[in-house]
C-alpha positions as CSV (number, residue, x, y, z in Angstrom):
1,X,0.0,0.0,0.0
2,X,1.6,3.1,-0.9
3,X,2.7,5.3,2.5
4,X,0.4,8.3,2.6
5,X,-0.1,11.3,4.5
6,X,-3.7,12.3,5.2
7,X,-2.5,15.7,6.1
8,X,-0.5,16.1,3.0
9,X,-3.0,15.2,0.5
10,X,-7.1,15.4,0.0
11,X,-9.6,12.3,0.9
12,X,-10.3,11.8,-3.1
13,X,-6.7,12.3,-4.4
14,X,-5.7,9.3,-1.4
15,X,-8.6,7.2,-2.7
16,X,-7.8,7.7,-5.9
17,X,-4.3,6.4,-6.0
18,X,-5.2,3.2,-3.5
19,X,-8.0,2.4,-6.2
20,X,-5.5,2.7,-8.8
21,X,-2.8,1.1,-7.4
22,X,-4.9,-1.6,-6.0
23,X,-6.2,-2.2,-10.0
24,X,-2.5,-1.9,-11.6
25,X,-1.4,-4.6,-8.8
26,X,-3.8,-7.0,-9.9
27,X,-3.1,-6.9,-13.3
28,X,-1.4,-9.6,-14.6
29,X,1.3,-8.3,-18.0
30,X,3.8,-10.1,-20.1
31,X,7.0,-8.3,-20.9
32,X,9.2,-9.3,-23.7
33,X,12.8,-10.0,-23.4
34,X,15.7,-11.0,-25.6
35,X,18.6,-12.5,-23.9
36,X,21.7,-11.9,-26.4
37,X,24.6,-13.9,-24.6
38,X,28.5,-12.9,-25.7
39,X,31.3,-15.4,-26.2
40,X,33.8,-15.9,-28.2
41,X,34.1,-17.8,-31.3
42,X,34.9,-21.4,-29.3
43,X,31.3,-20.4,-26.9
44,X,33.5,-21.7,-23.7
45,X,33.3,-17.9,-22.4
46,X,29.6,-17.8,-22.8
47,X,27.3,-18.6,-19.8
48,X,26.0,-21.5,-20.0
49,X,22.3,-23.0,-20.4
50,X,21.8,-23.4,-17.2
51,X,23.2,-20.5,-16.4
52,X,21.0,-18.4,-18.2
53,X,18.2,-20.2,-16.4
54,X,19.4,-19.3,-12.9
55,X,19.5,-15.2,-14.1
56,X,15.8,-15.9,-15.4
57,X,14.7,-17.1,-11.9
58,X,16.7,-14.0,-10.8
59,X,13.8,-12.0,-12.4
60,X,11.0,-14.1,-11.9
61,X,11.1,-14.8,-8.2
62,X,11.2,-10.7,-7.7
63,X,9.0,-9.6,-10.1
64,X,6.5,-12.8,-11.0
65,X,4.6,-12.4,-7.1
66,X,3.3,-9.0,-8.8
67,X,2.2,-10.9,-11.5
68,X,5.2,-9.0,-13.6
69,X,5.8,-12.0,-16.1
70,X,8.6,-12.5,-18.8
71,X,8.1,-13.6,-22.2
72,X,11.2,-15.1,-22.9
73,X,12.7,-15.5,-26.5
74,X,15.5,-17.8,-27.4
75,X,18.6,-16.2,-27.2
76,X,21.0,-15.0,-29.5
77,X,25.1,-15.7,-28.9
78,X,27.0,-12.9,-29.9
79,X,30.7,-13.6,-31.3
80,X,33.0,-10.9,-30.5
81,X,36.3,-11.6,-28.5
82,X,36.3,-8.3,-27.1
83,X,33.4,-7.4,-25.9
84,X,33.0,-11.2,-24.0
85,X,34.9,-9.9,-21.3
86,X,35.2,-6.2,-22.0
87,X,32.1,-4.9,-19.7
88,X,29.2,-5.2,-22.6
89,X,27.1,-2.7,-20.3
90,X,29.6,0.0,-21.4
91,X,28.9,-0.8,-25.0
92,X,25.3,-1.0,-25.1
93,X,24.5,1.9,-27.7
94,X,28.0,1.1,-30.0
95,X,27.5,0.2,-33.2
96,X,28.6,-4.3,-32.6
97,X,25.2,-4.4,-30.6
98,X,22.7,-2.1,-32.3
99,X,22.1,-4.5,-34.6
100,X,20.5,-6.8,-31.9
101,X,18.3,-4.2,-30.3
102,X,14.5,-5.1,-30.9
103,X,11.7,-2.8,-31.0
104,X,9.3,-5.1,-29.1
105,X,10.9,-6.2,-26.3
106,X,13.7,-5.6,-23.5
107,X,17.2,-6.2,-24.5
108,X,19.1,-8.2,-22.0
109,X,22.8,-8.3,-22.5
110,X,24.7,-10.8,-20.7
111,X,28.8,-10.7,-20.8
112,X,31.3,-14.0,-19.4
113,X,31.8,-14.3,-15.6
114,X,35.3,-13.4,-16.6
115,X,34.7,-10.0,-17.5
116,X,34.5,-6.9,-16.2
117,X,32.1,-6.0,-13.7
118,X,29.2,-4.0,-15.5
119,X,25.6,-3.2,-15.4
120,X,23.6,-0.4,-17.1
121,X,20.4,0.1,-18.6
122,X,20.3,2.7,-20.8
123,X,17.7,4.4,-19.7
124,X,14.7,4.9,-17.0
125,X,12.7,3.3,-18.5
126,X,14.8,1.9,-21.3
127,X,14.5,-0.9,-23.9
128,X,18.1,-2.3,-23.0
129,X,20.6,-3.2,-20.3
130,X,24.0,-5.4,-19.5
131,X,25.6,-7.2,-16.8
132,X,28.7,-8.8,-17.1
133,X,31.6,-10.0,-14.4
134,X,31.2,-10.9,-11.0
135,X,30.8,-8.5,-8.0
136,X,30.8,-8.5,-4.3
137,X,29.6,-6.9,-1.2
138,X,31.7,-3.7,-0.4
139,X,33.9,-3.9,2.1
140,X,32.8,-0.6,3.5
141,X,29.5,0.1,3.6
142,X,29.8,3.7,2.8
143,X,31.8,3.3,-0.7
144,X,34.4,5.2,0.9
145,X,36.8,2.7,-1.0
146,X,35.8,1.0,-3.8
147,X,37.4,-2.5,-2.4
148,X,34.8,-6.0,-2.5
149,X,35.1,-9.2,-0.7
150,X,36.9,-12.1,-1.7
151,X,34.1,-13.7,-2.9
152,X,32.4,-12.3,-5.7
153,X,28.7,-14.1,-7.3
154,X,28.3,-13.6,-11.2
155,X,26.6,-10.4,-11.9
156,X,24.2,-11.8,-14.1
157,X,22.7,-14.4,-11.5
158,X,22.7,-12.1,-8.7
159,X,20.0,-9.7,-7.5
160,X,21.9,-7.0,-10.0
161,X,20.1,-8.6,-13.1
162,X,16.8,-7.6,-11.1
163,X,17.8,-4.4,-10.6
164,X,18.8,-3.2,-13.9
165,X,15.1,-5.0,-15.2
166,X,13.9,-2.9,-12.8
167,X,15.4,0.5,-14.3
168,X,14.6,-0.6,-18.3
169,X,10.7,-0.9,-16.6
170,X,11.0,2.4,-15.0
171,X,11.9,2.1,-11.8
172,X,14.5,4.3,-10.4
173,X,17.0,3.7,-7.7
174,X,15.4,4.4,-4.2
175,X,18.0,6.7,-3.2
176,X,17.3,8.9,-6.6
177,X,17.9,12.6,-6.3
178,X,19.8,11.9,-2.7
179,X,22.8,10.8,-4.6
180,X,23.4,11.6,-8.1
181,X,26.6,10.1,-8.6
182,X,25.0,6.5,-8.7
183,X,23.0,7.3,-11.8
184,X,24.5,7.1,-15.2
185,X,23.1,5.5,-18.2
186,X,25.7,5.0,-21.5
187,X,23.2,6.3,-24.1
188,X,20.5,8.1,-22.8
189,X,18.0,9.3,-25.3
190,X,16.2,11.3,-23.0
191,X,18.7,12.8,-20.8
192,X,18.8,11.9,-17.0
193,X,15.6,11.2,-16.8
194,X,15.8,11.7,-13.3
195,X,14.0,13.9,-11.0
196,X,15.9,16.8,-8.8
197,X,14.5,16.6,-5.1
198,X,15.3,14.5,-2.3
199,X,11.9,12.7,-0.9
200,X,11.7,13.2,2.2
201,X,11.5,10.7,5.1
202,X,7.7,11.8,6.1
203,X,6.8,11.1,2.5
204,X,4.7,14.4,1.7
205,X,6.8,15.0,-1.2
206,X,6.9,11.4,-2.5
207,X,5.2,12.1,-5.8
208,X,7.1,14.5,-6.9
209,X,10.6,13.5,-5.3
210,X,12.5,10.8,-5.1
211,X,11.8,7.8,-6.7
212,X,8.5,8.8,-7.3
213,X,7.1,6.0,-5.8
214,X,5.3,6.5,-1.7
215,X,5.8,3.0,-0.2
216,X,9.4,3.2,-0.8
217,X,10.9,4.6,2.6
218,X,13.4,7.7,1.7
219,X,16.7,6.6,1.3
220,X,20.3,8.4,1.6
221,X,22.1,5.7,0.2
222,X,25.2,4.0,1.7
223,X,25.1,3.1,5.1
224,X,24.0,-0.4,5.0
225,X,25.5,-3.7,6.8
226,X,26.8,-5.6,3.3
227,X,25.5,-9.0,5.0
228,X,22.2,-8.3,6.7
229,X,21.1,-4.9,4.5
230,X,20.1,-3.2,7.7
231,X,20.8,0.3,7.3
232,X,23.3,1.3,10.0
233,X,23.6,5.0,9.8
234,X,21.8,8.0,11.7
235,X,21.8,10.6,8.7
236,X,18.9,12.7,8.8
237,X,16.3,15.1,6.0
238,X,16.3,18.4,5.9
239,X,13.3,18.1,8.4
240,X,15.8,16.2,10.8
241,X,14.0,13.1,10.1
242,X,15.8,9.8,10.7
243,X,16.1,8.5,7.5
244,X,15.0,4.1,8.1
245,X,15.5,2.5,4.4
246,X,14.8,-0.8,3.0
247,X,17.8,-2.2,2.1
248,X,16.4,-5.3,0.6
249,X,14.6,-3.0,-2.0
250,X,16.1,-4.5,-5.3
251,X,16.7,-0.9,-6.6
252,X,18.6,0.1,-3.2
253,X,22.4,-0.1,-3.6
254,X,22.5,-2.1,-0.4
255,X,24.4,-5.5,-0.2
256,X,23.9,-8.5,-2.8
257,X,23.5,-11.4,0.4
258,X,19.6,-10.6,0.8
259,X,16.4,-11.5,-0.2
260,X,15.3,-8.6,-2.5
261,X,12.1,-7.5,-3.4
262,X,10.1,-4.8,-5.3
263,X,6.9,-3.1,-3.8
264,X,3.7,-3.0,-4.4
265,X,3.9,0.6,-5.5
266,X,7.1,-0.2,-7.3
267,X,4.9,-3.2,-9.4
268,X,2.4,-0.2,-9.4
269,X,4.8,2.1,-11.3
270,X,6.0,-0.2,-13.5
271,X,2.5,-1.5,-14.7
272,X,1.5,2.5,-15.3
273,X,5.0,3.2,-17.6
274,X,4.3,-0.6,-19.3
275,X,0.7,0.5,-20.3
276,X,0.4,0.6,-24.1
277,X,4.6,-0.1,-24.7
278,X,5.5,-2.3,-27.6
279,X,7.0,-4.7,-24.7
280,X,3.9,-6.0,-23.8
281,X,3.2,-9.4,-25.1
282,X,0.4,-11.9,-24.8
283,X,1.0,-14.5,-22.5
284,X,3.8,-16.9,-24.0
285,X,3.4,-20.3,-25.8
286,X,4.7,-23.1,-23.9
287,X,7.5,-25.1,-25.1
288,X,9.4,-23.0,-27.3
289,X,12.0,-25.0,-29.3
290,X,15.6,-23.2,-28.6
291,X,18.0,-26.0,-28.7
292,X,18.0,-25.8,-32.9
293,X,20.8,-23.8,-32.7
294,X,23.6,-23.5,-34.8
295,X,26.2,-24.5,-32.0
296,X,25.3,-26.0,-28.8
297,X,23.1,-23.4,-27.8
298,X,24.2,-20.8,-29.7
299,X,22.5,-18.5,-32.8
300,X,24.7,-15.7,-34.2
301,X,23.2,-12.8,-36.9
302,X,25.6,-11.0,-38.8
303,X,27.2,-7.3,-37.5
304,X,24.9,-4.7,-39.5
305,X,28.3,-2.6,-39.3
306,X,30.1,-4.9,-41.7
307,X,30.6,-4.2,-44.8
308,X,31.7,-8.0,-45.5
309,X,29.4,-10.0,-47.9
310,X,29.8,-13.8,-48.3
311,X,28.2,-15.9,-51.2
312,X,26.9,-18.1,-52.6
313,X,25.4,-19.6,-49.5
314,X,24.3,-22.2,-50.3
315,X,28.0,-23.4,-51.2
316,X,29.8,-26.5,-52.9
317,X,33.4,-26.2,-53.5
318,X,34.1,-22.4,-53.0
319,X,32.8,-19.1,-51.0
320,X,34.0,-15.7,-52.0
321,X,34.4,-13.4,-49.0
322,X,34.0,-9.7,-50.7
323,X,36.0,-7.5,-48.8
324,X,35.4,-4.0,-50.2
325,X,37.5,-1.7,-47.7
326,X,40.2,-4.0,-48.2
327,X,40.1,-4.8,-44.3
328,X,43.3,-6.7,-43.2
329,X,41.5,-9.7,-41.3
330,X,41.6,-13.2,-40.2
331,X,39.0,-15.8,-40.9
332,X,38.1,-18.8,-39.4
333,X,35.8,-21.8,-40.1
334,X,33.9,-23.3,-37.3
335,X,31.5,-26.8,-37.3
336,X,28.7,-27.2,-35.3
337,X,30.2,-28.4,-32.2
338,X,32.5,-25.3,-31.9
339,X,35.5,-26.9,-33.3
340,X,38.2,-24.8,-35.4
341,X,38.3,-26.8,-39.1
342,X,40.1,-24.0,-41.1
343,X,41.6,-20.6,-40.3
344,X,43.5,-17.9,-42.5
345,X,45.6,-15.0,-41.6
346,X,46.2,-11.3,-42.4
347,X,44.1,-11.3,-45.5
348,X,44.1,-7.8,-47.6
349,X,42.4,-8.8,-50.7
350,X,39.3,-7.1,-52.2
351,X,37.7,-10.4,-53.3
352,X,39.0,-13.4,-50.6
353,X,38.4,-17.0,-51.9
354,X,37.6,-19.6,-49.4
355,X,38.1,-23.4,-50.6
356,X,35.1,-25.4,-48.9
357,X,35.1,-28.6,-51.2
358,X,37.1,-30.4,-48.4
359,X,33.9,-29.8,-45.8
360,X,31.3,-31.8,-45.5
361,X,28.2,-31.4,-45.8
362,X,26.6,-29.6,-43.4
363,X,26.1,-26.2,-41.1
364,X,29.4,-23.7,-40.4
365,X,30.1,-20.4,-38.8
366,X,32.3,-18.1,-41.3
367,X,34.1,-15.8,-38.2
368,X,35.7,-12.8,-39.8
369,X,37.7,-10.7,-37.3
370,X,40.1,-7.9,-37.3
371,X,43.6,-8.0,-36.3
372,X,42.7,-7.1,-32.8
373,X,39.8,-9.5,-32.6
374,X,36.4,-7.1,-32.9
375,X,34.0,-8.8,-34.7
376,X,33.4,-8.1,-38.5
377,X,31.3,-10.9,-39.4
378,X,29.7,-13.7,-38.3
379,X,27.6,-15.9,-40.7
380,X,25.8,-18.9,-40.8
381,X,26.6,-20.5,-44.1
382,X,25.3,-24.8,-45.5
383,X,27.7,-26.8,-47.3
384,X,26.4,-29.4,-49.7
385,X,27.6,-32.0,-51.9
């Protein structure tokens, strides 16, 4: 219910909102999502199937009890040696992932456990976000020093994942306008879609301030014990208020160790933004078929920014590679249980010829690199005899 203030507002504007809230929390809505995983070219970097299933349950077991349901599509694998372990969050608007951005759904990139530590969304709300790495509790509980325990958990199937869902459906952090260093998004559209007051902790201003959203106490960020996300602190408003947080709020900043939720207002909020998006879908057919992949698990598109073209495809004895820029790269030749059956170096020419009538016949990924190993191309091609 959200926390109001008779004295604050009128009897019909605090009907109002618990009538609508009540009506947006009973609504049941799909939301669309497209998990695009990175590896490289040999998929060991990529999370694995199971994997993926464990950062699903993430997001179901936080948002599902508001009846918040996802409508998950296969996913794509993403070849691209760099950005497997660069921090894919940081990239999220560069021109190797634009090409996988959908219209109609949420865009959920997920970079190896081995990479850096990252998680965006690109905007509140936003049709895409990242997590890749592992991270762990801060040391300090006030961020004085940026310094994490010894044992990290995989960003992706850790109550982060939630969180940056969270922001791509609207939700802001719960600290929002009380600390604006924790709120950056790598391609914006909209600006900081943020709002510029501090709510306070007696809530009269919690439409307008804050994180817009009532039954969300205030919240100063920081201050937080890292294993119990009780907030520790005695910081105060500017009324003199004690601020008294909820750390286990999935868009606080407070430790990873608890069992997160959302509100009902937060479920609320996102219901109200969701209303009429192209995100919506219609409650999912069972038993989607995901496993005809090209590799175990895997289903690559081609980079729009290449300017590569391979042909015929269809192919018997030869494909031509038409290299137009004259791009030095490498190519290789993988089969469909990720193993490397041909490879060629340093190649300049405008037209490159690649002999296939030793293959069988069969499915192959044509991986096209540059010299530092960003992705060019990566195309499905069939062999046959």
């Amino acid at each position: 219910m959200f926390k109001l203030y008779i004295k604050s507002f009128s009897l019909f504007t605090v009907l109002s909102l618990l009538v609508t809230s009540q009506l947006l929390s009973q609504n049941r809505i799909y939301i669309k999502v497209y998990p695009h995983i990175m590896t490289d070219a040999t998929g060991q970097l990529a999370i694995s199937k199971a994997e993926l299933e464990e950062s699903k349950s993430q997001l179901d077991k936080i948002f599902n009890r508001h009846s918040i349901y996802f409508d998950y599509q296969c996913p794509d694998y993403i070849v691209n040696d760099f950005l497997v372990t660069a921090g894919v969050a940081a990239y999220l608007c560069d021109d190797w992932l634009l090409d996988y951005h959908n219209d109609d759904g949420i865009d959920m990139f997920i970079g190896s456990d081995e990479g850096e530590p990252s998680a965006f969304a690109i905007d509140i709300p936003g049709g895409a976000f990242g997590v890749s790495g592992k991270w762990g509790n801060p040391i300090d509980p006030n961020y004085s020093e940026f310094v994490f325990d010894p044992m990290p958990v995989a960003t992706s199937r850790s109550s982060i994942i939630a969180h940056e869902m969270g922001h791509a459906l609207g939700l802001f952090h719960t600290f929002q306008s009380t600390d604006y260093t924790n709120t950056m998004f790598p391609c914006s559209t909209t600006g900081l879609n943020i709002t510029s007051c501090p709510e306070l902790v007696n809530g009269s201003n919690c439409e307008q301030c804050g994180d817009l959203v009532c039954d969300t106490p205030a919240d100063p960020n920081g201050g937080y014990n890292p294993s119990t996300c009780r907030y520790n602190d005695a910081l105060t408003d500017s009324n003199g208020d004690y601020y008294q947080p909820d750390g286990k709020n999935v868009m606080s900043y407070a430790g990873l160790g608890c069992d997160k939720h959302i509100t009902k207002g937060q479920a609320s909020r996102i219901k109200m933004v969701m209303q009429g998006s192209p995100f919506l879908s219609k409650k999912p057919e069972p038993n989607q078929d995901c496993d005809k992949q090209i590799l175990p698990g895997i289903r690559v598109r081609s980079s729009a920014s290449s300017s590569f073209k391979l042909y015929p495809n269809p192919a018997k004895d030869i494909i031509y590679l038409e290299n137009p820029e004259k791009l030095e790269c490498n190519v290789k030749i993988i089969n469909t249980i990720g193993e490397e059956i041909g490879s060629y170096f340093g190649l300049t020419s405008k037209l490159i010829y690649l002999p296939t009538s030793s293959l069988s016949a069969g499915s192959y990924i044509i991986h096209v690199t540059d010299l530092f190993g960003s992705n060019l191309l990566v195309k499905k091609i069939i062999i046959i005899k």
